[in-house]
VMD Tcl script that draws the C-alpha trace (Angstrom):
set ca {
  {123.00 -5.79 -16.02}
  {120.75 -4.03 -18.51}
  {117.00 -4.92 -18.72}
  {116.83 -6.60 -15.29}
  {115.32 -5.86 -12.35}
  {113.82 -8.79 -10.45}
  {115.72 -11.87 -9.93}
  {115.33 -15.23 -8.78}
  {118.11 -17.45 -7.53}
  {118.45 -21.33 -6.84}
  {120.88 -23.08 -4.88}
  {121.96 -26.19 -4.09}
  {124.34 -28.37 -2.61}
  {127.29 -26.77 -4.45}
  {127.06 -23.92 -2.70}
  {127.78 -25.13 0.82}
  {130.08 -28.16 0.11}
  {132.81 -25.73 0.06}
  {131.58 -25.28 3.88}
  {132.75 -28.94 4.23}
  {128.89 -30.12 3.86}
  {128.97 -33.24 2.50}
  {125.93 -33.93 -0.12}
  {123.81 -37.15 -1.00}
  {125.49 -36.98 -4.88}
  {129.13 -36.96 -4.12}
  {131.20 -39.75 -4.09}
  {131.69 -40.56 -0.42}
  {128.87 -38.72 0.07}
  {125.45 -38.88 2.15}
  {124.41 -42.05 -0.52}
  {127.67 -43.79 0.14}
  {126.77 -44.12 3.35}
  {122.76 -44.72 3.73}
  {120.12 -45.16 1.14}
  {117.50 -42.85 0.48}
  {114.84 -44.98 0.92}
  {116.57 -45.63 4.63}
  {116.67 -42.34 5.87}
  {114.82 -39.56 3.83}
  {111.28 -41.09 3.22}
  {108.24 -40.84 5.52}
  {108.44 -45.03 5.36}
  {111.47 -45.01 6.62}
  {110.43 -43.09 9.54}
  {107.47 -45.00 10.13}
  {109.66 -48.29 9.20}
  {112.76 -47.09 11.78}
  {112.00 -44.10 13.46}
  {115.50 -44.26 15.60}
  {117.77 -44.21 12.32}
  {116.38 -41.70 10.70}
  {116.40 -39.47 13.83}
  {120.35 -40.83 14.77}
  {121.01 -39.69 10.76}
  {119.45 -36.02 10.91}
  {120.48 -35.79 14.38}
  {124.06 -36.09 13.31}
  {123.71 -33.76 10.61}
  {122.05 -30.98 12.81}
  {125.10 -31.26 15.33}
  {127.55 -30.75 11.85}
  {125.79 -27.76 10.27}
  {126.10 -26.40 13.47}
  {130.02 -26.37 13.17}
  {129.96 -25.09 9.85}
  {130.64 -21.64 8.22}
  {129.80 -19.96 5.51}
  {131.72 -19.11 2.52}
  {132.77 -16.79 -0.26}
  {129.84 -17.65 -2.20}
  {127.01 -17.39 0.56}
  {128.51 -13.76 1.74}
  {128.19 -12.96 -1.98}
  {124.89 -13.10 -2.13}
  {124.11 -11.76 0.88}
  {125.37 -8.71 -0.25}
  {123.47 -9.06 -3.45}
  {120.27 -9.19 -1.09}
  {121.59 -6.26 0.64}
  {122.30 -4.20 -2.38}
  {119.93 -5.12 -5.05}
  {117.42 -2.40 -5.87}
  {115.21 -4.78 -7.44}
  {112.74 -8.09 -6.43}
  {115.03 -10.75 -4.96}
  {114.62 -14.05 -3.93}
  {116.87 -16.88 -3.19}
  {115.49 -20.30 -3.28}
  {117.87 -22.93 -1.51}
  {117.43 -26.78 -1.86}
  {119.99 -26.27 1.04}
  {118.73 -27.53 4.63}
  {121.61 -25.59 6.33}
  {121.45 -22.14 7.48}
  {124.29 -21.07 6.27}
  {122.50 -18.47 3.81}
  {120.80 -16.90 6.63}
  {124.25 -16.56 8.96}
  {125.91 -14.60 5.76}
  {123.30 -12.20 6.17}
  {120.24 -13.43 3.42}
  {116.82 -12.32 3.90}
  {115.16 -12.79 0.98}
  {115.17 -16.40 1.36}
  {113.12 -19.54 1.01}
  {113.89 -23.20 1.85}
  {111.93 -25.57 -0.36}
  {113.35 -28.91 1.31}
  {113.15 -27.63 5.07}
  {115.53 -26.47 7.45}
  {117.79 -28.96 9.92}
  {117.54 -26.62 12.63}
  {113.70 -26.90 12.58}
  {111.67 -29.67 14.23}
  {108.26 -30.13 13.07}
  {105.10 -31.04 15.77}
  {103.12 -33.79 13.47}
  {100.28 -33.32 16.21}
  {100.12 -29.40 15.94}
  {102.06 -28.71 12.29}
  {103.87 -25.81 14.53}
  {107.57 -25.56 13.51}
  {110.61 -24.56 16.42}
  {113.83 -23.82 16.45}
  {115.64 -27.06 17.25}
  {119.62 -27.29 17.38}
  {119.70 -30.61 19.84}
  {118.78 -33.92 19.63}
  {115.41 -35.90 18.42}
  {116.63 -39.20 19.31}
  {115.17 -39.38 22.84}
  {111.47 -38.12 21.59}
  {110.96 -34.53 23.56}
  {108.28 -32.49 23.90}
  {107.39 -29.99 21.23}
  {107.72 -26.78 22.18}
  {104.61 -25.73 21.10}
  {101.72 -27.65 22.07}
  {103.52 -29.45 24.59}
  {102.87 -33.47 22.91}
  {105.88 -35.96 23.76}
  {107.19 -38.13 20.78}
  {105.33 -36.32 17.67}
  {108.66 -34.06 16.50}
  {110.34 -34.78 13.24}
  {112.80 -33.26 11.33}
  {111.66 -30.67 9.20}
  {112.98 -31.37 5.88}
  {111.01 -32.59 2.92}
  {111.67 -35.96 2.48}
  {111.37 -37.86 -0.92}
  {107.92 -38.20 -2.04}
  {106.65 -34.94 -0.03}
  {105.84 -31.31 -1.48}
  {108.09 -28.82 -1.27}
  {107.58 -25.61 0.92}
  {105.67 -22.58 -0.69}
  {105.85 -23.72 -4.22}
  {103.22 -21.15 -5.25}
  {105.57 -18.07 -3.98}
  {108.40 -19.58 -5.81}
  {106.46 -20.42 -9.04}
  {104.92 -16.66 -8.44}
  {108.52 -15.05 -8.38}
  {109.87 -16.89 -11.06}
  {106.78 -15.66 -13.50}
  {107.95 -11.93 -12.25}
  {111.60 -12.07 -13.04}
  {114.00 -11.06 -15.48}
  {117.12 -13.27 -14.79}
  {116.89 -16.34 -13.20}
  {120.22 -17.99 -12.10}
  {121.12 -21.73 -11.09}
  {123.97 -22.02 -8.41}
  {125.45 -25.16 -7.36}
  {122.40 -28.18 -8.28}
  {122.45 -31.19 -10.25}
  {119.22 -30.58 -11.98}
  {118.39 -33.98 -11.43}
  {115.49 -33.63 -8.98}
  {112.11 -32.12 -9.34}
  {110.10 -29.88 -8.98}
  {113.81 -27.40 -8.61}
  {115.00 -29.17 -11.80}
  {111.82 -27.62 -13.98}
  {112.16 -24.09 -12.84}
  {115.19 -23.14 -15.82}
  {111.91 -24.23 -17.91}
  {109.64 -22.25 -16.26}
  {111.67 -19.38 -16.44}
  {111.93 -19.27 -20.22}
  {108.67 -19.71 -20.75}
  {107.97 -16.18 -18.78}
  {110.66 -14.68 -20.68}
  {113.62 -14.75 -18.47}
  {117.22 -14.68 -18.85}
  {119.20 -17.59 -17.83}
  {122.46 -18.12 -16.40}
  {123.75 -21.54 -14.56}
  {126.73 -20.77 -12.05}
  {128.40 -24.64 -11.47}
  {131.41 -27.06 -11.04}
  {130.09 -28.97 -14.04}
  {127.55 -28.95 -16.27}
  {124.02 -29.96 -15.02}
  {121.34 -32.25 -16.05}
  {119.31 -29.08 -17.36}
  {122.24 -26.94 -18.73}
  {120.67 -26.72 -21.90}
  {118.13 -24.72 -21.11}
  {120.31 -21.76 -19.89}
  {121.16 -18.91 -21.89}
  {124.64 -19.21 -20.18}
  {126.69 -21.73 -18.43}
  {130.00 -20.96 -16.47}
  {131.99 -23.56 -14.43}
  {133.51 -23.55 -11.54}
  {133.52 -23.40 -7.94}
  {130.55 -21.72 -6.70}
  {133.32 -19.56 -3.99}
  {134.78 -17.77 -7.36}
  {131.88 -17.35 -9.24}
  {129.35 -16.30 -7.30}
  {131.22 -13.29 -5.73}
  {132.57 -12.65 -9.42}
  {129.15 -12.38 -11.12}
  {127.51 -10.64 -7.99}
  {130.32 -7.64 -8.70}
  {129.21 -7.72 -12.21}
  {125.82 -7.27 -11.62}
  {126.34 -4.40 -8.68}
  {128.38 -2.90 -11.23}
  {131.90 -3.32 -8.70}
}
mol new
graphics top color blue
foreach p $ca { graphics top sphere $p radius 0.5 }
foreach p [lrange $ca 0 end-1] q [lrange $ca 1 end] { graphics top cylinder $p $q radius 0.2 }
display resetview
């Protein structure tokens, strides 16, 4: 694609339900079944503690079984091929990006296979349980690990990189999010404002499609790999 050589991508949900991840927004989904305030809040981990631990527990043991797809290996091999600045930044707290191959990756909203030491702030590698309060790895304190994922009402993770690489790039493309929640719902914004192409990759239009230069629909399996060929030049 002429005229561009750094590029920042966002994904969301839409581009692992084709894995068979369910997501808090479809019907039958994640909010069919428990509210937010219930399970993704820091009150409702102060307010029941074994819930929300039972709740990411079970998801951690189902990412886990989980593979990814057509559009995940796409964009590995965009991060692989591209000559230019890349980054991805995934709403996505599965690590299904980083098993296609991604390296140019950040997760705003945490990872599932994380657990996060409240008494040190050190993050490990955690594919087991929570539930029955181990140690952390780290510093060694019993009952002080969490889930890492940002909950509702916390900051995302390394907002100034993200706000950094969007100021830098050329094209900046939606893949697979609502653009209902914030601060990932302001960033088409943000990237107009520095001067950057658009281009929103979905099943449907989203809250923010307006602001894109260019909208396509469908499923994120057939056009990701489809616009990743066009912009290799396959």
């Amino acid at each position: 694609m002429s005229g561009v050589h750094n590029i920042v991508i966002l994904t969301g949900a839409g581009v692992s339900a084709e894995s068979g991840i369910d997501t808090f927004r479809d019907g039958g989904g994640l909010w069919e079944q428990h509210r937010v305030e219930d399970v993704a809040t820091p009150e409702a981990f102060v307010r029941d503690p074994d819930l929300v631990h039972r709740f990411y527990d079970a998801r951690r043991a189902a990412i886990q079984t989980k593979q990814p797809n057509a559009a995940h290996a796409a964009l590995a091999r965009l991060d692989a091929h591209w000559p230019g600045e890349l980054l991805i930044v995934t709403q996505n707290v599965d690590d299904l990006h980083e098993r296609a191959g991604a390296k140019r990756l950040i997760h705003m909203h945490g990872e599932h296979l994380n657990a996060w030491c409240t008494v040190c702030d050190r993050r490990s590698p955690w594919t087991g349980t929570l539930i029955d309060r181990p140690a952390c790895p780290a510093c060694g304190m019993v009952g002080y690990l969490r889930p890492d994922v940002v909950w509702f009402g916390e900051m995302p993770y390394r907002m100034d990189d993200i706000y950094r690489a969007i100021n830098r790039a050329d094209l900046f493309v939606s893949i697979g999010t609502s653009g209902a929640v914030y601060p990932a719902a302001g960033f088409v914004r943000e990237a107009r404002q520095a001067g950057a192409r658009t281009l929103e990759l979905n099943m449907e239009p989203s809250q923010g499609s307006y602001w894109f230069d260019e909208a396509r629909q469908g499923p994120a399996t057939q056009l990701v790999p489809q616009w990743v060929d066009q912009l290799l030049g396959f």
